[in-house]
N, C-alpha and C positions, 0 to 999 in steps of 0.2 A: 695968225694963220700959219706964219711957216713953223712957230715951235707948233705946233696940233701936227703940221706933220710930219717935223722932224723924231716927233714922238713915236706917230703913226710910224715912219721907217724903223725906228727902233723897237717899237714893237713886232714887227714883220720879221726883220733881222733875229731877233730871242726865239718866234716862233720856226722861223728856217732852222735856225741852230738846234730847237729841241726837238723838230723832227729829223734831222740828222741825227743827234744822239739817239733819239729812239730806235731809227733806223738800222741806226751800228749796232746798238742793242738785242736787236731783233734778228740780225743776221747772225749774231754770234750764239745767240742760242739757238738758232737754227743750225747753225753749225756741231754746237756741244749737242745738238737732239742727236743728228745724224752720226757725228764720233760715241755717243751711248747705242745707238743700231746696231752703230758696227761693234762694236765690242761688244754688246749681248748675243749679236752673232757668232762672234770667234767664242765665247765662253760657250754658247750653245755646242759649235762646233768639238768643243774640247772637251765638253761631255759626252758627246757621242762619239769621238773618238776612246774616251780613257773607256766607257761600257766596253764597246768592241774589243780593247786590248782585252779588258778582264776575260769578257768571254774566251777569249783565246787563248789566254793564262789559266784557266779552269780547265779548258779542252787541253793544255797542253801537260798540266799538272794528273789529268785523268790518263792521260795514256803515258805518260810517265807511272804513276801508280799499277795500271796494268802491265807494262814492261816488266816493273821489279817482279810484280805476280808471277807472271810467265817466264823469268828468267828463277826463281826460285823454285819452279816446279820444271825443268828443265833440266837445273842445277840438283834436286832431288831425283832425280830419274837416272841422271848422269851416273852419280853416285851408284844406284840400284844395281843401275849395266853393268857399272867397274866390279862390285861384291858379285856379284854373275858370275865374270870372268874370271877372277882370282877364286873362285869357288870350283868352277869347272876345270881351273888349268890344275887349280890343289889337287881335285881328285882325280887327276889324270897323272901324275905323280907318281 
């Protein structure tokens, strides 16, 4: 009788210890879920960050593009003026 429940406790004992293991088990992948959340979150985050820059890069690359336009027709008019002048002060001469 007492090995049947010397057994029995060791048996109890294996199954204590394997629900413990399971249990650390279980936390730790519940652990690595919640560190995959968070990091699909930040990667989420850093996509929506890097679009937003582009956009901004684009918007900023276009009004650079129209700056040169408008300083190149600015810079041709300049010119116009100045053959005006030299033109006017010539035949005043």
């Amino acid at each position: 009788m007492v090995a049947n429940t010397d057994r029995l406790d060791a048996a109890l004992s294996a199954l204590e210890k394997a629900f413990s293991t399971l249990e650390n088990a279980l936390d730790a992948r519940a652990e690595n879920l919640q560190n995959r959340e968070e990091l699909e979150n930040e990667v989420r985050i850093v996509h929506e960050d890097r679009a937003g820059l582009a956009r901004e890069l684009d918007q900023a690359q276009f009004r650079a593009n129209r700056l040169e336009e408008v300083n190149r027709e600015v810079s041709g008019r300049l010119v116009a003026a100045m053959e005006t002048i030299r033109s006017v002060l010539a035949h005043e001469k």
